[in-house]
C-alpha positions as CSV (number, residue, x, y, z in Angstrom):
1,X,102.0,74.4,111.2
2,X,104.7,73.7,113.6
3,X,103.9,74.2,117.7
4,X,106.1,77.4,117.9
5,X,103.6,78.7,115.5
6,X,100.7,77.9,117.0
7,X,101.5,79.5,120.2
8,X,99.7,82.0,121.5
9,X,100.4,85.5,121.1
10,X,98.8,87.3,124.3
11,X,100.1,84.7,126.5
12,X,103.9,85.2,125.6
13,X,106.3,86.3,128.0
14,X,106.1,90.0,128.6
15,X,103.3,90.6,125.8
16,X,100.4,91.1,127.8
17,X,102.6,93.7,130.2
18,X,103.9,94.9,127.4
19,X,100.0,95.9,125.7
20,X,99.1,97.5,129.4
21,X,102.4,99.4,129.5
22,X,101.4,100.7,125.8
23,X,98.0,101.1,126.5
24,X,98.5,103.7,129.4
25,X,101.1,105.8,127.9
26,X,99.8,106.2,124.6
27,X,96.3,106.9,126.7
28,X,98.2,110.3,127.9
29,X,100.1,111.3,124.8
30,X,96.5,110.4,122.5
31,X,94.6,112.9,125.5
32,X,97.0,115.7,125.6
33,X,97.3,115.8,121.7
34,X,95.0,118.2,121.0
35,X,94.3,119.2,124.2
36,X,97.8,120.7,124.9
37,X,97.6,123.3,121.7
38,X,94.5,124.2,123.2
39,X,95.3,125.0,126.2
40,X,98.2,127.2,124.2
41,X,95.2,129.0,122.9
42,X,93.3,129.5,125.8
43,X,96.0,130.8,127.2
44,X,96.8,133.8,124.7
45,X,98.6,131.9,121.7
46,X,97.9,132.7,118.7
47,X,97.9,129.9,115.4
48,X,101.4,130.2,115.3
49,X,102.1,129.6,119.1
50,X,99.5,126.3,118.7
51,X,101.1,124.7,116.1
52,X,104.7,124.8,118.1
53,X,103.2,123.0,120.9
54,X,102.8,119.7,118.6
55,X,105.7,120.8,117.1
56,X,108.0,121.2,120.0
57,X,106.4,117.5,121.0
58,X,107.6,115.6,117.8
59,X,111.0,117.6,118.4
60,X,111.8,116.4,120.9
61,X,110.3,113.2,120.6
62,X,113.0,112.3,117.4
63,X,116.0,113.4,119.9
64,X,114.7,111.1,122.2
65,X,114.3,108.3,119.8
66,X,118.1,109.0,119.0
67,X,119.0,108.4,122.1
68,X,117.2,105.4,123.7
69,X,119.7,102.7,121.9
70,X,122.5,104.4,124.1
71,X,120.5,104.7,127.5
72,X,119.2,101.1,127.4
73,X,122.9,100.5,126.8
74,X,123.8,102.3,130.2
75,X,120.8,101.5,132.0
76,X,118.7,98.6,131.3
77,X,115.7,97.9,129.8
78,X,113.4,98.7,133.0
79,X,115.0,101.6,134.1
80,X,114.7,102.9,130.6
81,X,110.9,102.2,130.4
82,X,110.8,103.9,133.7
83,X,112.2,107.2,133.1
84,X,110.0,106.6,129.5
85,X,106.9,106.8,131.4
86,X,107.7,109.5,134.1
87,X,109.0,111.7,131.3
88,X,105.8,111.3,129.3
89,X,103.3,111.7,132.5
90,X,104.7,113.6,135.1
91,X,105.1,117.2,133.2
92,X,101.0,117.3,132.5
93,X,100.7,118.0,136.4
94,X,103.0,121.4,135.8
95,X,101.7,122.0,132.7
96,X,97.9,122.0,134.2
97,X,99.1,125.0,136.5
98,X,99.6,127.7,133.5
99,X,98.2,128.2,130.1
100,X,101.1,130.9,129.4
101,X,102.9,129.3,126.2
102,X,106.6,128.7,127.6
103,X,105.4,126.5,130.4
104,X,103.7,124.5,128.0
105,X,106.2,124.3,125.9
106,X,108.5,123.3,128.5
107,X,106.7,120.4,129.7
108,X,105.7,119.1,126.3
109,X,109.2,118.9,125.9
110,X,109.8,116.9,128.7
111,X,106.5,114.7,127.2
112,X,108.0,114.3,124.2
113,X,111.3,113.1,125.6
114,X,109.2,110.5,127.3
115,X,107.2,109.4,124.1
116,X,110.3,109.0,121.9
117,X,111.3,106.4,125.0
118,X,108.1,104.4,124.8
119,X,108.0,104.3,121.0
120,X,111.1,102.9,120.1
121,X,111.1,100.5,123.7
122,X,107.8,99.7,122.5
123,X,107.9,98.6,119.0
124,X,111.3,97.2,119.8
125,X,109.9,95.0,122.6
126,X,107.1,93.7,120.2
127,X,109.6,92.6,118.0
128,X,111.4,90.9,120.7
129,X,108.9,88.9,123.0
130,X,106.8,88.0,119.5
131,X,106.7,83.5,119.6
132,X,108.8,82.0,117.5
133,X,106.8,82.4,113.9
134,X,104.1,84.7,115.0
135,X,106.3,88.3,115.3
136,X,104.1,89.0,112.6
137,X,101.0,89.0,114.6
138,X,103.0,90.5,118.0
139,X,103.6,93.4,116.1
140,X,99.8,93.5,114.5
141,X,98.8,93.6,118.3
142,X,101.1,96.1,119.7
143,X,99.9,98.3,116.4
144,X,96.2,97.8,117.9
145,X,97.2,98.7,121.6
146,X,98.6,102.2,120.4
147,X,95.8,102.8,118.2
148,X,93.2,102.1,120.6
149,X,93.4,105.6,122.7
150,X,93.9,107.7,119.8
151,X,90.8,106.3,118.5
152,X,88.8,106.6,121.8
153,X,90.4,109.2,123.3
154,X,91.5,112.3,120.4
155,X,88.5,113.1,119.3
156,X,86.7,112.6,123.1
157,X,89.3,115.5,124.0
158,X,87.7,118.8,122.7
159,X,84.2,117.4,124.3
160,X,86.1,116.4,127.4
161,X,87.6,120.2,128.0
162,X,84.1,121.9,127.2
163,X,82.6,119.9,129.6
164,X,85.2,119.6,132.2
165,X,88.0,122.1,133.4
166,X,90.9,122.0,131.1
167,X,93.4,122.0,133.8
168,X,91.4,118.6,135.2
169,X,92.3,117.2,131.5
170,X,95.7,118.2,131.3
171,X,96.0,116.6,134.8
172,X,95.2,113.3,133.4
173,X,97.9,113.0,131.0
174,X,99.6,111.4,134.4
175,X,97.9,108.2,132.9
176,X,101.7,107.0,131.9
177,X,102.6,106.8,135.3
178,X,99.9,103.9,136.2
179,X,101.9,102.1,133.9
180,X,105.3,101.6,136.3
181,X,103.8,98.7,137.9
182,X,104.1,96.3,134.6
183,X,107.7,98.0,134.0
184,X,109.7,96.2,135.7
185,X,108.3,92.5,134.5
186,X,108.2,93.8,130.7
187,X,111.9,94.8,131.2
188,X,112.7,91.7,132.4
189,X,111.2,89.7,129.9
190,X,112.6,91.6,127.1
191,X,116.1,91.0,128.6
192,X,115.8,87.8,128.9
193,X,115.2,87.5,125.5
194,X,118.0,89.8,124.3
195,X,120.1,87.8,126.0
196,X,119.5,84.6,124.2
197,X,118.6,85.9,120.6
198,X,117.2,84.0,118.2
199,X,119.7,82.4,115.3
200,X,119.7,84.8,111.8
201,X,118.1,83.8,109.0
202,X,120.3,83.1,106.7
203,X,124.1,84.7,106.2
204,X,124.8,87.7,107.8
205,X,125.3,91.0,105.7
206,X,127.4,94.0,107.5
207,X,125.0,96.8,108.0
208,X,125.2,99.7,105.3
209,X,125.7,103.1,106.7
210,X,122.5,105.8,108.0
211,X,123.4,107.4,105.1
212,X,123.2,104.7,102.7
213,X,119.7,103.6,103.8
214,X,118.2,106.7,104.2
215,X,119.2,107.3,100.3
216,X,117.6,104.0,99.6
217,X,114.5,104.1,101.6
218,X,113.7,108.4,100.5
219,X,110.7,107.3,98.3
220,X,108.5,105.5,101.0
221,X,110.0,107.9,103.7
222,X,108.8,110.9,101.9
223,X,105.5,109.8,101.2
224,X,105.2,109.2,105.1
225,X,106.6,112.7,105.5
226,X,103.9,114.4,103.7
227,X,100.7,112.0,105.0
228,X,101.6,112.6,108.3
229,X,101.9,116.4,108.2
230,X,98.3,116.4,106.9
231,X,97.1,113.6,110.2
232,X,99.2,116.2,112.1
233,X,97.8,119.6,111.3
234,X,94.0,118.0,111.4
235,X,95.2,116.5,114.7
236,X,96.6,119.7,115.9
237,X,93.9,122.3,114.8
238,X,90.6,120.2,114.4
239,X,89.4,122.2,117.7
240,X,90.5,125.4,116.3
241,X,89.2,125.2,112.4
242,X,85.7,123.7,113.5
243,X,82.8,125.7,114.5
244,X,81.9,123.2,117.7
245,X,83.1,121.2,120.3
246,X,81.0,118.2,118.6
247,X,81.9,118.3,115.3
248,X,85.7,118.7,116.2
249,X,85.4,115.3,118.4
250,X,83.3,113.9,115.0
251,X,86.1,114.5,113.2
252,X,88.5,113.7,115.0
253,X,86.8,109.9,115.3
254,X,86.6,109.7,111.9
255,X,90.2,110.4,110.9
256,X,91.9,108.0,113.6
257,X,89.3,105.6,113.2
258,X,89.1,105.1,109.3
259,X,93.1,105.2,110.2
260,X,93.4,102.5,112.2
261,X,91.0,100.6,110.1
262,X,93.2,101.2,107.1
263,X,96.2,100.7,109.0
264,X,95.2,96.8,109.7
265,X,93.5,96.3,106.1
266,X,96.6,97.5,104.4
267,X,99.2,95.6,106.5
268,X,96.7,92.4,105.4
269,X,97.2,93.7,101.5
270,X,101.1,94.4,101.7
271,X,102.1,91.0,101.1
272,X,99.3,90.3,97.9
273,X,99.7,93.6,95.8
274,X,101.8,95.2,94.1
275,X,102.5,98.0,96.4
276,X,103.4,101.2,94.3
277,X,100.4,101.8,92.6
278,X,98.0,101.4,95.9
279,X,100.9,103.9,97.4
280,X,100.2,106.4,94.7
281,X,96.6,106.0,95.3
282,X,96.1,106.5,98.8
283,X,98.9,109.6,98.1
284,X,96.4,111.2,95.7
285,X,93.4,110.3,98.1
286,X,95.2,111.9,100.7
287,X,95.3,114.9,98.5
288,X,91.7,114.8,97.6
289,X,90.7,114.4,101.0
290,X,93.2,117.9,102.3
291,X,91.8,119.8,99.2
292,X,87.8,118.7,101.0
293,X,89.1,120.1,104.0
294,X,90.4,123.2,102.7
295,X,87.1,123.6,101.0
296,X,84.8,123.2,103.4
297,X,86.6,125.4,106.1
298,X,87.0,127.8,103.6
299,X,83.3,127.9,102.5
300,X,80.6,130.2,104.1
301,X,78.0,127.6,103.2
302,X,76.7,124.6,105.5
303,X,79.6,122.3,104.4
304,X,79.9,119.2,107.2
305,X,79.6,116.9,105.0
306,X,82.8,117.8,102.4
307,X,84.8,118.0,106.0
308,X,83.6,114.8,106.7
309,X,84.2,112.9,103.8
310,X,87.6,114.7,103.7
311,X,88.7,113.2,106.8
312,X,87.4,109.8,105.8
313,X,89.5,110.2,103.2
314,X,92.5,111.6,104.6
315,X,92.4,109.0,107.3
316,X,92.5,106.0,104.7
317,X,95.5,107.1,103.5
318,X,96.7,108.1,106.7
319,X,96.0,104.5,107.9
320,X,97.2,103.0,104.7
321,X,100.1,104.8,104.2
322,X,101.5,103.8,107.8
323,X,101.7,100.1,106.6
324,X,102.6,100.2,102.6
325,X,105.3,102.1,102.1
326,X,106.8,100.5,105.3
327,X,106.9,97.3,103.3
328,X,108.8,99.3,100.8
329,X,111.2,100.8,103.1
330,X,112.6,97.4,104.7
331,X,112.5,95.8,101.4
332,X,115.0,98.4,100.0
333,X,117.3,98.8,102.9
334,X,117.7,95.0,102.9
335,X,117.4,92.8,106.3
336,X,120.5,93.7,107.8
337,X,119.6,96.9,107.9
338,X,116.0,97.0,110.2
339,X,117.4,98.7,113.1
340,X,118.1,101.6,111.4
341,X,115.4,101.5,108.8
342,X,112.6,101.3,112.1
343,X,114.4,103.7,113.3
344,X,113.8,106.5,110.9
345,X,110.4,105.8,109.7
346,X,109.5,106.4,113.8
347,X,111.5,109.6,113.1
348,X,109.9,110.4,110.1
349,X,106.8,109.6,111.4
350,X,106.9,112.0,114.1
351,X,108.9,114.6,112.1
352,X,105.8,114.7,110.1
353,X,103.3,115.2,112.4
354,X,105.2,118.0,114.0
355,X,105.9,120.1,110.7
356,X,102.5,119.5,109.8
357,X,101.1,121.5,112.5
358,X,103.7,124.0,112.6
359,X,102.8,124.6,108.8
360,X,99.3,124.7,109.5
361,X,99.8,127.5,112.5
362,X,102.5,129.0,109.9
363,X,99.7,129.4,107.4
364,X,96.6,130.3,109.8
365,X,98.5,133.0,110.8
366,X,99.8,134.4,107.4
367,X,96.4,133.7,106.1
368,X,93.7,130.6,106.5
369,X,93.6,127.2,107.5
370,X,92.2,126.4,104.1
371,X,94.7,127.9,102.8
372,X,97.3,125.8,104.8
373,X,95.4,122.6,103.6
374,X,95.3,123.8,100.0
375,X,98.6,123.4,99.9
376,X,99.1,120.5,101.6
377,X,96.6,118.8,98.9
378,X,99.1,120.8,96.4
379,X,102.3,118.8,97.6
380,X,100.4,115.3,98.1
381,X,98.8,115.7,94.5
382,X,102.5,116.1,93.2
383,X,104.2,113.4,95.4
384,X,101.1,111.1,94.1
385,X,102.3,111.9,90.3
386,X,105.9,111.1,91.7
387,X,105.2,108.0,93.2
388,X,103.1,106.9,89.7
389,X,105.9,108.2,87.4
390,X,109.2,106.6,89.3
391,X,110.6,103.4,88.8
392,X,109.6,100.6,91.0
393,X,113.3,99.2,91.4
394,X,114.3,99.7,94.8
395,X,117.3,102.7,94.3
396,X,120.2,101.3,95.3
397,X,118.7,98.6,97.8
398,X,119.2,94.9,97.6
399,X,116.0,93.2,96.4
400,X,114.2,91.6,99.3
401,X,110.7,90.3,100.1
402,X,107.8,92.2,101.0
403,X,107.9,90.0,103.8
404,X,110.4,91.8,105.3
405,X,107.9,93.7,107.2
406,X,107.1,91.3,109.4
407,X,110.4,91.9,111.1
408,X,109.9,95.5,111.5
409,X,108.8,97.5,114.0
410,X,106.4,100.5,114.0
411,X,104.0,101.8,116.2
């Protein structure tokens, strides 16, 4: 093993600022989460008016995303991560003042606008400061730093508001701003870098167009689509479809933390399996585990555990699913195209989480939320059967190596 790759990760230029920079701002977006739709609630909302909080969030979250190559263009890397963190912190003090729906909504605009800063600064700065040889496990860290609050902090959230004022909560999704302090030497560091690039390997290939790799990466992109509507909705509503405080934060635990658990044991697998069949798996296990939910928030009978075991389920797949097909994805777009191809699985990945919950409020209001989970079980059931039936020949991409993921970026 060469020097270069035994170097140490945490002690890299701008990594360790980079991890505290993550740390804090995911800390408010993980918080607010659930809290925010809440709060919607509390305030007169119905189902409906819930789920468009998350979904308003992720919506303007992907516009953000499709904007940050152009403003680090025109304003740096620090200033960028600056305005990243005010966006996503700053609004939660407003949006503590009022439980009426359009302030909220207006705010977690702003918030969103914020995140879809961070995330793609984030997982592209991960990529950037990783050691020579080790981006790999860079990458594998930064993954740990943004699952770390949704893990401790989600399912704390519905406890946190019954036992504390709401408002107070809210407040503390100012966390992001603590951040600024690191901003300015993790913007440095990543220019630095991105001014002295390191040399390609191998020849060069011109990039394809959006088009062309979206076409090619559908498959993997889809499944996202659909896992991350069901982490959504139960991310969303776990307050509202539970009978306590308690068992919402239970849950909530054990979805993000089977999740991130999965996340890191698939991302180990990706490079040793052959990756379509465990994809169609965890697709139907994430349809087994919606169809438990649906069931057991549909029953009139003492059903805690189903809803538990359908979580632990749906947050394997939820994990797994977040690493597998991402192999897929930059294996079929080919290398030249990783820019692109990180940036629309963060777009798909958010996309997801906000239809998800504005199905779910959708179909709470026209009926149940079983019978909004019923169907998502229905659509991953069928995507599971797609994923088993298709070919496994990338369509239309260049054949690559699974090891392409280790020059990805995802958060």
């Amino acid at each position: 093993m060469s020097a270069a790759a035994k170097e140490s990760v945490v002690r890299a230029p701008g990594i360790p600022h980079l991890l505290i920079v993550v740390l804090f701002c995911f800390s408010g977006f993980a918080l607010l989460l659930p809290v925010s739709p809440a709060w919607a609630v509390r305030g007169g909302a119905d189902a409906f008016g819930a789920g468009l909080v998350t979904a308003v969030l992720m919506t303007a979250t992907v516009l953000a995303q499709l904007c940050v190559r152009a403003t680090l263009r025109r304003i740096g890397w620090t200033r960028t991560l600056v305005l990243g963190a005010l966006l996503l912190g700053l609004p939660s003090l407003l949006q503590a003042l009022s439980d009426h729906l359009l302030p909220i909504l207006l705010t977690t605009a702003l918030r969103g606008a914020g995140f879809g800063i961070v995330t793609v600064c984030g997982a592209t700065a991960a990529a950037v400061l990783a050691p020579l040889g080790r981006q790999g496990a860079a990458i594998g860290l930064y993954g740990l730093a943004v699952a770390l609050p949704q893990v401790a902090l989600t399912p704390a959230a519905p406890w946190l508001t019954d036992t504390f004022a709401p408002s107070a909560v809210i407040a503390c999704g100012l966390l992001p701003v603590l951040a600024l302090p690191w901003t300015r030497a993790l913007g440095h560091a990543v220019e630095a870098r991105t001014g002295n690039p390191a040399p390609q390997e191998g020849p060069a290939r011109r990039p394809a167009p959006a088009a062309t790799v979206l076409r090619r990466i559908r498959r993997p992109l889809s499944v996202l689509l659909l896992v991350t509507a069901a982490g959504g909705a139960v991310l969303t509503f776990a307050p509202q479809f539970t009978t306590t405080p308690t068992l919402a934060a239970t849950g909530l635990l054990t979805l993000t933390a089977t999740a991130a658990l999965a996340r890191w044991v698939c991302g180990e697998l990706a490079d040793r399996i052959a990756l379509r069949p465990i994809t169609g798996a965890l697709t139907l296990t994430a349809g087994a585990g919606t169809g438990l939910i649906a069931f057991a928030i549909g029953s009139d009978s003492a059903t805690v555990p189903a809803l538990i075991v359908g979580l632990l389920l749906l947050g394997a797949a939820y994990g797994g699913l977040q690493s597998l097909p991402l192999t897929q994805a930059f294996d079929y777009a080919g290398a030249e195209n990783r820019h692109a191809t990180s940036v629309a699985w963060n777009i798909g990945y958010d996309a997801g989480t906000g239809l998800g919950a504005l199905m779910l409020g959708l179909a709470a209001q026209a009926a149940t939320f079983s019978a909004g989970f019923a169907a998502l079980s229905a659509l991953l059931a069928a995507a599971a059967l797609t994923v088993f039936l298709t070919s496994h020949n990338p369509p239309g991409g260049p054949e690559g190596s699974p090891h392409l993921l280790t020059h990805g970026t995802k958060r």
